[in-house]
N, C-alpha and C positions, 0 to 999 in steps of 0.2 A: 504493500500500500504506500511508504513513505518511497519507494524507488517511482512508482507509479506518479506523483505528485512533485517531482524534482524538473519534469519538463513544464509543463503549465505554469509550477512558479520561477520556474527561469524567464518566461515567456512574459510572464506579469512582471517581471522585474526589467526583462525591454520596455514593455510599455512608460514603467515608471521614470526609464533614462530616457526616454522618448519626451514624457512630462518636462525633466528637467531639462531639456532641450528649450522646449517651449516658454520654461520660464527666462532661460539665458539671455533668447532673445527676446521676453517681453520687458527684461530688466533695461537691454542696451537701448529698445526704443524709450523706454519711460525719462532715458537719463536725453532724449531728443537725439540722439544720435553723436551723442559729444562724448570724446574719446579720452576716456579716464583709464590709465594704464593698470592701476591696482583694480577697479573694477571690473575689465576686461578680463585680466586674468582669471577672476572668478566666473566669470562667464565662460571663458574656455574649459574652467575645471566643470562646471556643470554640463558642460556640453559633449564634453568628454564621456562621459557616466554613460550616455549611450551603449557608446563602442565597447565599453567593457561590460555592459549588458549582453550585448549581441554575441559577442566571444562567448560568456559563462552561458548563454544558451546553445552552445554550439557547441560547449565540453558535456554540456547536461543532458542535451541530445544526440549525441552520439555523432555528429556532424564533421565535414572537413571543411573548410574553407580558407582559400589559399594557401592547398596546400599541407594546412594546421588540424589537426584533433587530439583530441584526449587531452595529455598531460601540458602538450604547446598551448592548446587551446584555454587551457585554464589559466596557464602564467602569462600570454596574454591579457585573457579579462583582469590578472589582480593586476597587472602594468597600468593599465587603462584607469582601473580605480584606484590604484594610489598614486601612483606617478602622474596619470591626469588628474583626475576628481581632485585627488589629495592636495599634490603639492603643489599645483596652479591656484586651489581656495589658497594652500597655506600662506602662497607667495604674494597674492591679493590682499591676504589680511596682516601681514607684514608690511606692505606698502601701506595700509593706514595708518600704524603706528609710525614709520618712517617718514622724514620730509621729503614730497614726490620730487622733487628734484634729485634724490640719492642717485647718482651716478651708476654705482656699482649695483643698486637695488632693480633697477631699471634695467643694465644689462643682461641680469640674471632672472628677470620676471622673463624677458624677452625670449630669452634662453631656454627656459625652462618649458615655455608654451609649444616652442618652435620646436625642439631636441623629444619633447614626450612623443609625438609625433611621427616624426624622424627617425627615430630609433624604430619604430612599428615598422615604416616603409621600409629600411636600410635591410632590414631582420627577410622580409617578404623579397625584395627584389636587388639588392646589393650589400655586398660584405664591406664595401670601405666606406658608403655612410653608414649603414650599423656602428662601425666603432668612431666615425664623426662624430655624429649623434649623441654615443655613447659617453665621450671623451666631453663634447660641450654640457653635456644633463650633468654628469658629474660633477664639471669643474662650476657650473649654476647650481647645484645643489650645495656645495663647501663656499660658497660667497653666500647665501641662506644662511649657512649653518652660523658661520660666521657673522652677521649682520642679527640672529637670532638671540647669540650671547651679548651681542651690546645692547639687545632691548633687557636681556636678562638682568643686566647690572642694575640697571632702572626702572627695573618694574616696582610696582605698586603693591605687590604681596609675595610675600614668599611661594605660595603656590603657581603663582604665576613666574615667576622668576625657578622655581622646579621644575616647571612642566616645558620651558623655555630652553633650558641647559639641557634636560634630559633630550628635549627633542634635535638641540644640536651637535648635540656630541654623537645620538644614535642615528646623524645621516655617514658618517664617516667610514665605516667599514661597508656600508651599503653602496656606497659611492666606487669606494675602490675595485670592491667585487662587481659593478655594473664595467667596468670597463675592462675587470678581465673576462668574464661572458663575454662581454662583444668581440674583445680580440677574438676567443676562441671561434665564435661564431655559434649564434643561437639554433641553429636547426644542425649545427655536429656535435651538441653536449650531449654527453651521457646519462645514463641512471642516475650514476653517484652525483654529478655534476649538478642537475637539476633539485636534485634536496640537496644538495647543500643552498641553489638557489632559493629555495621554500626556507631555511628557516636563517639564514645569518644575512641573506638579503632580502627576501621580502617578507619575513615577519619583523625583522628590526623596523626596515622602512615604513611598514603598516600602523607596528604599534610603537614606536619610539620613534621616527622624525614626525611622519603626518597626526599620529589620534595627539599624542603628547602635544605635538607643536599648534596642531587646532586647539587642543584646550588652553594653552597657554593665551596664544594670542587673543583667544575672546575672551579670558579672565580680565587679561591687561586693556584690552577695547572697553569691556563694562566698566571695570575703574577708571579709566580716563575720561570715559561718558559722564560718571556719578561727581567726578570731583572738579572734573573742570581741569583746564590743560595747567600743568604747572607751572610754579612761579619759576 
């Protein structure tokens, strides 16, 4: 019964990334069409949510799609939901703590939208953007991580300044390992290769750069909201 049940709600979980689609873009018209770089990114990460829908229906179902099933097909969708969804919000909600003018903050949102992306096609239809991709998401992810711990220094509560640090110290071994997969080349890793990618890189990055680093940021967003910008 629960095996019977895992295509339908795969299928209900496209729809819902199909939802967040629709809100991405009812958010960019509401803003009249005016190009806010931190809000974009957030709109990318929602938009994103899709495609790693469509992937976990495709491992849920039994599916190939270019090329991908089973096990690819799944580390696709979690790519897609953290690496998009995730770290596109997280990069968007760093740029409002951030003065939009940050230089490096701006490089790396850019970075990070372009390269989550990239790294899909590179993976799909060429091995030396795969490890472009993989090299740029990287090196955007460690200017994150980095710009993450000087909000930390100044946050507003310790939990927040926790959840801050934790989330940028846990992009750094995720980082390193995304660029040797890519050298290696994603469609020639093996068994072992693949879980070690399941748990030192994509559960660090799930639950130590992205859940940490979203919680952080909105702690620090609502205190800054409650008190007023400081003196």
């Amino acid at each position: 019964m629960e095996a019977n049940l895992k295509v339908p709600l795969s299928a209900l979980w496209v729809m819902v990334g199909a939802g967040s689609l629709v809100f991405a873009v009812a958010r960019f018209w509401q803003r009249e069409r005016r190009f806010e770089l931190a809000e974009f990114a957030i709109d990318a990460g929602l938009s994103y949510l899709v495609v790693g829908a469509v992937w976990a229906f495709v491992y849920r179902a039994d599916l190939v799609l270019l090329g991908f099933t089973g096990t690819k097909a799944l580390l696709t969708a979690n790519h897609f939901h953290f690496a998009g969804l995730g770290a596109c919000v997280l990069v968007g909600g760093l740029g409002r703590l951030l003065a939009r003018s940050d230089m490096s903050w701006r490089v790396a949102c850019v970075g990070t939208i372009g390269a989550v992306a990239l790294v899909a096609v590179g993976i799909t239809l060429s091995h030396k953007v795969e490890v472009a991709a993989a090299w740029t998401l990287a090196a955007c992810v460690l200017v994150v991580a980095y710009l993450l711990m000087g909000v930390a220094r100044q946050a507003r509560s310790r939990w927040a300044a926790a959840c801050l640090t934790i989330s940028a110290l846990s992009a750094l071994l995720p980082a390193a390992l995304a660029v040797h997969f890519a050298i290696t080349g994603f469609a020639r890793l093996d068994d072992a290769a693949f879980e070690r990618m399941v748990y030192f890189h994509g559960l660090i990055n799930a639950l130590g750069f992205v859940t940490t680093g979203l919680i952080g940021v909105r702690l620090e967003l609502a205190l800054r909201s409650a008190s007023g910008p400081s003196a």
